[in-house]
Each structure stands twice: as C-alpha cells, then as structure tokens.
C-alpha positions in Angstrom: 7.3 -10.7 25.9 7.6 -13.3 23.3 4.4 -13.6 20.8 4.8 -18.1 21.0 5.0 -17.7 25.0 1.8 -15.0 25.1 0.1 -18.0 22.6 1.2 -20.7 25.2 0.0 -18.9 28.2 -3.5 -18.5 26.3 -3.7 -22.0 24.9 -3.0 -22.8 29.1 -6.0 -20.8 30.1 -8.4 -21.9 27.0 -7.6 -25.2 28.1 -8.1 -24.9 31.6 -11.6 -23.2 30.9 -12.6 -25.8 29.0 -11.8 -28.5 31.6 -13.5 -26.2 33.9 -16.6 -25.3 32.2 -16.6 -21.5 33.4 -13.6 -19.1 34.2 -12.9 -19.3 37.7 -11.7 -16.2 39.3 -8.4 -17.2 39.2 -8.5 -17.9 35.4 -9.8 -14.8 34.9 -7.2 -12.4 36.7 -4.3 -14.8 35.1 -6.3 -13.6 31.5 -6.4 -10.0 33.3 -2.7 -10.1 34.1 -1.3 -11.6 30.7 -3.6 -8.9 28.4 -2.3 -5.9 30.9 1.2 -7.4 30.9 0.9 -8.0 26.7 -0.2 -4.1 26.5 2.5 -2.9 28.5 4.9 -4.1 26.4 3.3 -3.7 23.2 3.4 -0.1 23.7 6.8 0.2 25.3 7.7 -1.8 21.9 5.9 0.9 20.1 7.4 4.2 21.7 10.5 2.7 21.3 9.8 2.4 17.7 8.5 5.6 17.5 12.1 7.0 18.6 14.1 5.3 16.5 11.7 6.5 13.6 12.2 10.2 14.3 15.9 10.0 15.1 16.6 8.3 11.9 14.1 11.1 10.1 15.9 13.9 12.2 19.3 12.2 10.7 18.0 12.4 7.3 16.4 15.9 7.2 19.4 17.1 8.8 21.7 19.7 6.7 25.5 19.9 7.9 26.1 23.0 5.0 29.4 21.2 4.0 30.7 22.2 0.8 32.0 20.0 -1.5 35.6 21.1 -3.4 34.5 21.8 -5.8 31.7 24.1 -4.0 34.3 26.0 -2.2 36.2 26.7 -5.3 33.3 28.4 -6.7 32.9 30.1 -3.6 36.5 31.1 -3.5 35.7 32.2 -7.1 33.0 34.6 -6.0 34.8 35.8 -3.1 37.1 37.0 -5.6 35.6 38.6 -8.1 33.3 40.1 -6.4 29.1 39.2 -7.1 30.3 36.3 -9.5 30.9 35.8 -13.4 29.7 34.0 -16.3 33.1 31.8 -15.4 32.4 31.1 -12.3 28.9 29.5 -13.4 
C-alpha cells in the first residue's frame, strides 16, 4: 500500500469525523481496517527486507576457496618441494 493513498484514506476519515462530530461505527472499523491492512503490509515489507539483508550478508561472508594464479603457483611450488622454501615465500 502506497504511503499518499494510506494519507488520503485518513485525511477521508478525519474529515468525515469532523463533519460528524463523533466516529460512527462505521468510521471506526474503516480506521480498524486501514491500520490492520497498513500493518500487514508494513511487516510483509519488513520480512521481505529482512531476506534480502541476510542473502546479501550470506553472499558476502561467503568463501568460494578459489585460488588466484598466482596462489596455485605457490601451491604448485610447495607441492613440489615438499613443506615449502624460503623461494616459494
């Protein structure tokens, strides 16, 4: 739900209580509806949100052990010679 059509909807039902003097019943579940109906989807807004967060935290944190070349020549190095060398480092 837009935030201007939530404001309109409001600015509706301030008016009408006005002209009214008291909220009728029927203002009042119209209010009801609109706050349960601006809840909902602020926290469906939220969770989805939330998800997107941790995915792109999960993405970051991630580790895909690749090895640069230059990385695998090293290793290749070590593999070689056995525990390493002062050339390899």
């Amino acid at each position: 739900m837009d935030l201007k059509e939530i404001q309109k909807k409001l600015k509706e039902l301030r008016d009408r209580i006005r002209a009214e003097g008291n909220i009728s019943d029927t203002s009042e579940s119209e209010l009801r509806s609109l706050l349960t109906d601006t809840l909902a989807t602020a926290n469906e807004e939220l969770l989805q949100l939330q998800t997107k967060l941790s995915a792109a935290l999960a993405v970051r944190a991630g580790n895909d052990n690749a090895l640069t070349p230059d990385q695998k020549k090293r290793l290749r190095l070590v593999e070689k010679t056995g525990t390493g060398s002062e050339m390899v480092h």
